[in-house]
C-alpha positions in Angstrom: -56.4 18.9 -63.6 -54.0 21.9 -62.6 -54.5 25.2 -64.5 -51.4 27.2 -66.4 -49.7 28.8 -63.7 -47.1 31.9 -63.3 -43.4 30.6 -64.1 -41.6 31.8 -61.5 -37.9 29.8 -62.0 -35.2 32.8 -61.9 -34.1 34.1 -65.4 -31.1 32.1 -67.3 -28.9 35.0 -66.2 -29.9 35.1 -62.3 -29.6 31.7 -62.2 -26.2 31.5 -64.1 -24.7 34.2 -61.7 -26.0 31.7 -58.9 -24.3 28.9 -60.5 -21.2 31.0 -60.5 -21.2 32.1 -57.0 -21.7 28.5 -55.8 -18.9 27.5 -57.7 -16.3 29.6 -56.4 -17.6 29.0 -53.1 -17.1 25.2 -53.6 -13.8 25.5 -55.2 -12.8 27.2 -52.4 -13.8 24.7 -49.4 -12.7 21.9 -51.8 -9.0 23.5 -51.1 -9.0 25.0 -48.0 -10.2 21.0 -47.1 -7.4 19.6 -48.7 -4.8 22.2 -47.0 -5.9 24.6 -44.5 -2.9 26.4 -44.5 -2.3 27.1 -48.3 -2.6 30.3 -49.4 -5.4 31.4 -52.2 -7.5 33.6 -53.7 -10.9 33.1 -55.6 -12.5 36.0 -57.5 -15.4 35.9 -59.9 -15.9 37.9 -63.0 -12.2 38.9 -63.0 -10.2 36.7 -65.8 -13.5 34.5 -65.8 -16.7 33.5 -64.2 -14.6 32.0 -61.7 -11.0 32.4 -61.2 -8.7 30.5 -58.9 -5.3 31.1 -57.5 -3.3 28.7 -55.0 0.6 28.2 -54.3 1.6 24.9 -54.0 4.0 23.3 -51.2 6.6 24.9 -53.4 5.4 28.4 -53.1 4.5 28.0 -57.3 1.5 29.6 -58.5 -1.3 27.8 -60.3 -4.2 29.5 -62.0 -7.8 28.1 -63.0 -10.5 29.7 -65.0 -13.5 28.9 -65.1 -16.4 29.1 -67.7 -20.0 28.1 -65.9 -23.0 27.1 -67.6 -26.5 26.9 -66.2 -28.4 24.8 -68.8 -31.3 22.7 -68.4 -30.4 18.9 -69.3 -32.5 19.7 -73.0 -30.1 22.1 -74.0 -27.2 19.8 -74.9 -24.1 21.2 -75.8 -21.3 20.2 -79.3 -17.7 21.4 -80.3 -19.4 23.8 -82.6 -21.9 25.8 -79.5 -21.5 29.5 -78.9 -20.8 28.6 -75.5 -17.9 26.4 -76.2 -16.7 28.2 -79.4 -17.1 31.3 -77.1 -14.8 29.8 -74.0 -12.3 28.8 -76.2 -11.8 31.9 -77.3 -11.1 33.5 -74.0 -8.8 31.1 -73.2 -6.6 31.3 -76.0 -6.8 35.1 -74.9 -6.2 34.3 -71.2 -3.2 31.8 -72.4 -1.6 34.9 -74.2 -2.5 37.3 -70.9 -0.2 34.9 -68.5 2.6 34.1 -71.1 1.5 30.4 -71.6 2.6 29.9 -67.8 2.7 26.0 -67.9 0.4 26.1 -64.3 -2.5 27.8 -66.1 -5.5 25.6 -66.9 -9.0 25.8 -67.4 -12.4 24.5 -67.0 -15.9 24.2 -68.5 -18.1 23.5 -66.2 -22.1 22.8 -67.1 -25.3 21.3 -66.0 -25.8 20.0 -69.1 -24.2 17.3 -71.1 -22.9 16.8 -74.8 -24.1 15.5 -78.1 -23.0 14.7 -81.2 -21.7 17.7 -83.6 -23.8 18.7 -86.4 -22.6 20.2 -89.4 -21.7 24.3 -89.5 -21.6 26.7 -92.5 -17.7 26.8 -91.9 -17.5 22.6 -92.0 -19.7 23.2 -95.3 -17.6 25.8 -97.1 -13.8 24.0 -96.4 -16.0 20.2 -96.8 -14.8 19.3 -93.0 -16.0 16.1 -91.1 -16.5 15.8 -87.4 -15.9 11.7 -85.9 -19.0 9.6 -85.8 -18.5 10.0 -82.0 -19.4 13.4 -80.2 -15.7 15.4 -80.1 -16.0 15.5 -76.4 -15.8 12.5 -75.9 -11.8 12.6 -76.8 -11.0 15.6 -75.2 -10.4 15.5 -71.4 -14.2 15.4 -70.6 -15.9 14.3 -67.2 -19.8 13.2 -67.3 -21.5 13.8 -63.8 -18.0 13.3 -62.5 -16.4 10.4 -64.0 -14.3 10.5 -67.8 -15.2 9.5 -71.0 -14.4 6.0 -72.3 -11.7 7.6 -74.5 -11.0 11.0 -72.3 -7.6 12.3 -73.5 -7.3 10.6 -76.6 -7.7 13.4 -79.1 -4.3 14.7 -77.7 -2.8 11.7 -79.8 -5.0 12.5 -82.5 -3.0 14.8 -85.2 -6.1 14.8 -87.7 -8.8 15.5 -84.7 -6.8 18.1 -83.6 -6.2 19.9 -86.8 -9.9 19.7 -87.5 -10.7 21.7 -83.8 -8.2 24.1 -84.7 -10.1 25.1 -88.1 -12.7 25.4 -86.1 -11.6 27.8 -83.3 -9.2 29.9 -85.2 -11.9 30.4 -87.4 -14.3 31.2 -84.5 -11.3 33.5 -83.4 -10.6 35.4 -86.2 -14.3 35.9 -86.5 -14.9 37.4 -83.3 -12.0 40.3 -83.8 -12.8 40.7 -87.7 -14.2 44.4 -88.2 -13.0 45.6 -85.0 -9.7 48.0 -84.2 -7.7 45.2 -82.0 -7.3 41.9 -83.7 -6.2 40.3 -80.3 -3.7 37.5 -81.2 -5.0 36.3 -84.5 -0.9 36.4 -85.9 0.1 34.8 -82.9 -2.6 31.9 -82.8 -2.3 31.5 -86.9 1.2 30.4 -86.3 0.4 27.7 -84.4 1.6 24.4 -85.0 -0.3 21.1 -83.7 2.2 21.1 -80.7 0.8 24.6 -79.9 -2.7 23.1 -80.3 -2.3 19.8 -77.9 -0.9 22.0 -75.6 -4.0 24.4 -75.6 -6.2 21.3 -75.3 -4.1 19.4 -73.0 -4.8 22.2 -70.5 -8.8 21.8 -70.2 -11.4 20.2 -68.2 -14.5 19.8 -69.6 -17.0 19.1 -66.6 -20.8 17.9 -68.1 -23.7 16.2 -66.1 -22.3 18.6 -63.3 -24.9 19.8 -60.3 -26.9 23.2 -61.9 -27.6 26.0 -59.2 -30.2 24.2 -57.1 -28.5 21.0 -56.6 -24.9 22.5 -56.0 -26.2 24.4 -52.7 -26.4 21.1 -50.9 -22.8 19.9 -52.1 -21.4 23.2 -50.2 -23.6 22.4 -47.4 -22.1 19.4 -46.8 -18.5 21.2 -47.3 -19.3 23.8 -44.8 -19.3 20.7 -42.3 -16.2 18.7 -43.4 -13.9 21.9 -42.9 -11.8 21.4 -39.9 -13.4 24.7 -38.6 -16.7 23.4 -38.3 -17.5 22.3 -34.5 -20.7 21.8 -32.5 -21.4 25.3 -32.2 -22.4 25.7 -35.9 -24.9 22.8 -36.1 -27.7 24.8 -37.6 -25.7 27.5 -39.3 -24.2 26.5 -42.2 -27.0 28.5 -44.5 -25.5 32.1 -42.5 -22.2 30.5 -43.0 -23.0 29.8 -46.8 -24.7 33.0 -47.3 -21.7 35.0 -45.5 -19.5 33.2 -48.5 -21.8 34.3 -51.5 -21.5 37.5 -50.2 -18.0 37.1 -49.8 -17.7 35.7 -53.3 -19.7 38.1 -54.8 -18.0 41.3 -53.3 -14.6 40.3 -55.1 -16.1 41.6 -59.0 -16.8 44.7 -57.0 -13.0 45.5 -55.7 -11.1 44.6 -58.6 -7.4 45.6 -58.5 -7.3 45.9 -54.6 -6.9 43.3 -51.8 -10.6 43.0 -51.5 -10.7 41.7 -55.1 -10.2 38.3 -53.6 -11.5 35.4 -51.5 -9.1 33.8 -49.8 -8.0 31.1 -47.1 -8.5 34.1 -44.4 -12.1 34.9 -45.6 -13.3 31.6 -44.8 -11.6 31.7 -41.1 -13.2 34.7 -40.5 -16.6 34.0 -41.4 -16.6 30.8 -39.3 -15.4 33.0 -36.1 -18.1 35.6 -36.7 -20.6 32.7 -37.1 -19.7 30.9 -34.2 -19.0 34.6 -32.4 -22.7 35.4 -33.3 -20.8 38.6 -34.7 -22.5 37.8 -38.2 -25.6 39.6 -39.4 -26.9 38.8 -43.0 -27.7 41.7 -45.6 -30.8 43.6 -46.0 -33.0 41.8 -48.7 -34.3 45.5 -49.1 -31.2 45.9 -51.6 -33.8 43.9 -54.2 -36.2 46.4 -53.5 -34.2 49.6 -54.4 -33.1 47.9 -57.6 -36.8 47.9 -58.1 -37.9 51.4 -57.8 -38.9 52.9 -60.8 -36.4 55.1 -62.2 -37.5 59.3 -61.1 -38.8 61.5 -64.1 -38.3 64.7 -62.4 -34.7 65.8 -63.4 -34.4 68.5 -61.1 -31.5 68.5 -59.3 -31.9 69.5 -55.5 -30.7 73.1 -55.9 -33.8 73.7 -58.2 -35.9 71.5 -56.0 -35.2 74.1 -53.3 -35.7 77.4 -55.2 -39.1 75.8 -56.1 -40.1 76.3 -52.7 -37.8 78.8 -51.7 -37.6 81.4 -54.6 -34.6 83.5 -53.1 -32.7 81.2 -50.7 -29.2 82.0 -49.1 -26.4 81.0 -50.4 -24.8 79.8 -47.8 -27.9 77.5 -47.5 -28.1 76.4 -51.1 -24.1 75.2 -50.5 -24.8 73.7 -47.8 -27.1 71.1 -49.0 -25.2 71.0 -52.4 -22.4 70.1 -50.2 -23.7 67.5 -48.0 -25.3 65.5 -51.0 -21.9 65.8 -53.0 -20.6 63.8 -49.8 -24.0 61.7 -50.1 -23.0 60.5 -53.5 -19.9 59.9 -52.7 -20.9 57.6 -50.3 -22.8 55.9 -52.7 -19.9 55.4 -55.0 -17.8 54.6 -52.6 -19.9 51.6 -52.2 -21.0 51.0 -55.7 -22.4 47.6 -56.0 -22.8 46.9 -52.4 -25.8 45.6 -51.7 -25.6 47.0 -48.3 -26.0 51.0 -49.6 -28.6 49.7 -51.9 -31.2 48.6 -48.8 -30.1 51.8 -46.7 -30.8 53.7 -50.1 -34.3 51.9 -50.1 -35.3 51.8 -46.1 -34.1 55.8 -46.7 -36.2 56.2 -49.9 -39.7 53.9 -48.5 -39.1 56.4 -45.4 -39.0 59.8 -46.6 -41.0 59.1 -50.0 -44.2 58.7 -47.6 -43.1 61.3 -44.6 -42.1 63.8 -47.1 -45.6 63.7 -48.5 -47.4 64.9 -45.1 -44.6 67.7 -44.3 -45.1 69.3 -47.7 -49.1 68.8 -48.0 -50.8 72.1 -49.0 -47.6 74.5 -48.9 -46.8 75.9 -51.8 -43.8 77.9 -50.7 -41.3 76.9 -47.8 -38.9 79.1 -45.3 -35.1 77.9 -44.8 -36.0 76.9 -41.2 -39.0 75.0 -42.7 -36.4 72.9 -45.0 -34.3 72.2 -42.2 -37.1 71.1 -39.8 -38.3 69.5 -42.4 -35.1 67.3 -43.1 -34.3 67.1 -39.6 -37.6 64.6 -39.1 -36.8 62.6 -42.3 -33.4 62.2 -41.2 -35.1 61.2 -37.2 -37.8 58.7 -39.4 -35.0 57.3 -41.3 -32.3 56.4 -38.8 -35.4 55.1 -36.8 -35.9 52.3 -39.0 -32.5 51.7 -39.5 -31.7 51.7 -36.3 -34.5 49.0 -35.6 -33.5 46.9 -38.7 -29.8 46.9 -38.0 -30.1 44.3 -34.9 -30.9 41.3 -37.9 -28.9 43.3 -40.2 -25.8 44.5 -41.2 -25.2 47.9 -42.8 -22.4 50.2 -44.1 -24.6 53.2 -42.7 -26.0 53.6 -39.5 -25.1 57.3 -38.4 -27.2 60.4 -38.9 -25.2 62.1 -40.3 -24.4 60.1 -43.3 -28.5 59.3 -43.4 -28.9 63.1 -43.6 -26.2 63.4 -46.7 -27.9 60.0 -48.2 -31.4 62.3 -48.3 -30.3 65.2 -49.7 -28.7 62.6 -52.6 -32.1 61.0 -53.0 -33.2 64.6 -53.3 -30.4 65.8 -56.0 -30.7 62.7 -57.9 -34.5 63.0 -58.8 -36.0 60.2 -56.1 -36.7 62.8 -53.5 -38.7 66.4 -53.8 -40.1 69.5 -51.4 -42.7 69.7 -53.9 
């Protein structure tokens, strides 16, 4: 008999933004398959989880947005869920946003599947009644890929869909009551059932769909049916996966520039760096440094040097002010990367040990002593980096941006002389 053991499954969140990743990533092979040549651009927490743009053969825009769900099978979903009550929201919101551009649709996509609905305090108070049948399966619903028996048919069904717009203009007017915007409630309480069908008409509701662990296989097998895919990159489809989540996941980073986006080109690229062996993964140190427990000394470096140095220069004193204003510039510039964040760490697991054995026993410090002292961590630190950065790819490899990344660790309270 096997004793209780540690659950170690990611949390709901890590593996939702997983989920999420993955889907863009297939989304995006699914097209570029289909057309090579057509132009896109995938981005994830932009207008949604996921959000998809493509011309067509016509040089029209369509637009997807995507809501993803990571849910264990047990946690079945209804019409009257947070999730779904939540999503529909947005994309009334989203639907307002784009001017009710007839090529903007949207999905629901979920591990899990549906169930019958239940009654809510809202049904109660207005004596409302939900089919015998779970709602979804009217509404333009997949299960594990294929439609409902009656998929579509609510959009016929004047009294169904009066009864689901009670329901989400309630859940809409709910959400923006007590707060200083009120969103679009006039616009959405004037709609008719047209309005309605139309809103409807536009979404996919994908259950029974692959969660995070299965879906990683599904874009395996995509890597390989792109027509880049060739003899060469037998073997490599994880890099080549991995180079896409990053991809993927740098677009919520770079919002409002060109780098906000996946596109057609980023998968071309990736598969010539692959097959160019021109690729190197990220650090996994990144996890690390968002590990480190957060410094209590709140010194900033200026004070850290007078501690040691009770009348410094001050040309001296500017001069490391200076160069760890340009470190934490750096390290905005690059907010989010995950790249920064292991140079940060190699940097920090580097100096917070050396530092310790410079600075044993003294008290006080000269200038010189600083300097010699900074001029070794800075040695120890692009040592490592140095030696790292033939598996690994990093923004920073240069010593003098590891120097100005020190004296940051040092002005924001990771980092002391004493």
């Amino acid at each position: 008999m096997s004793g209780q053991t540690i659950n170690r499954d990611p949390s709901e969140q890590t593996a939702g933004f997983r989920l999420q990743k993955l889907r863009a990533t297939q989304v995006m092979l699914e097209h570029f398959i289909n057309n090579p040549n057509a132009h896109f651009w995938c981005s994830i927490e932009k207008d949604a989880d996921v959000s998809m743009e493509k011309n067509d053969s016509d040089g029209v825009l369509h637009r997807n947005l995507e809501e993803d769900k990571n849910y264990a099978p047990s946690n079945t979903l209804s019409f009257n869920s947070g999730a779904i009550l939540n999503t529909l929201v947005m994309n009334i919101d989203s639907l307002h946003q784009f001017g009710f551009d007839p090529n903007s649709i949207f999905t629901f996509y979920t591990s899990t599947t549906f169930t019958k609905e239940g009654k809510s305090k809202f049904t109660k108070e207005n004596e409302l009644e939900f089919p015998e049948e779970p709602v979804f399966n009217f509404l333009n619903s997949t299960v594990a890929g294929g439609k409902v028996e009656s998929f579509g048919e609510a959009l016929e069904n004047d009294e169904l869909i009066d009864l689901l717009s009670k329901i989400v203009l309630n859940e809409y007017e709910s959400q923006y009551a007590g707060k200083k915007i009120n969103g679009n409630v006039d616009s959405v309480r004037a709609w008719d059932l047209n309005n309605w069908k139309d809103f409807f008409k536009r979404i996919s509701f994908y259950f029974g769909e692959p969660d995070y662990k299965s879906l990683y296989s599904s874009v395996e097998q995509l890597v390989k049916a792109t027509p880049l895919y060739n003899d060469i990159l037998i073997g490599k489809e994880g890099i080549i996966i991995s180079a896409l989540l990053e991809e993927v996941e740098n677009t919520q980073f770079q919002q409002g520039t060109s780098k906000g986006y996946a596109t057609n080109k980023s998968i071309e690229l990736i598969y010539e760096k692959v097959k160019n062996g021109n690729y190197l993964p990220v650090d996994p140190s990144w996890m690390s440094w968002e590990k480190v427990e957060k410094p209590k000394d709140i010194r900033n470096v200026e004070e850290k040097i007078t501690a040691v140095i009770p009348t410094p220069e001050k040309k001296f004193i500017d001069r490391i002010n200076r160069r760890a204003a340009n470190g934490l510039t750096k390290v905005l510039e690059h907010d989010g990367d995950k790249s920064i964040k292991a140079i940060l760490y190699i940097i920090y697991d580097c100096c917070e040990e050396e530092i310790s054995d410079l600075i044993k026993n003294k008290q006080l410090m000269t200038e010189q002593e600083i300097k010699d002292s900074i001029d070794v961590l800075v040695e120890k630190s692009h040592k490592d980096i140095e030696e790292k950065a033939t598996n690994y790819s990093y923004i920073v490899t240069n010593k003098k941006s590891i120097r100005e990344l020190i004296l940051y660790l040092v002005d924001s309270c990771y980092l002391a002389f004493n």
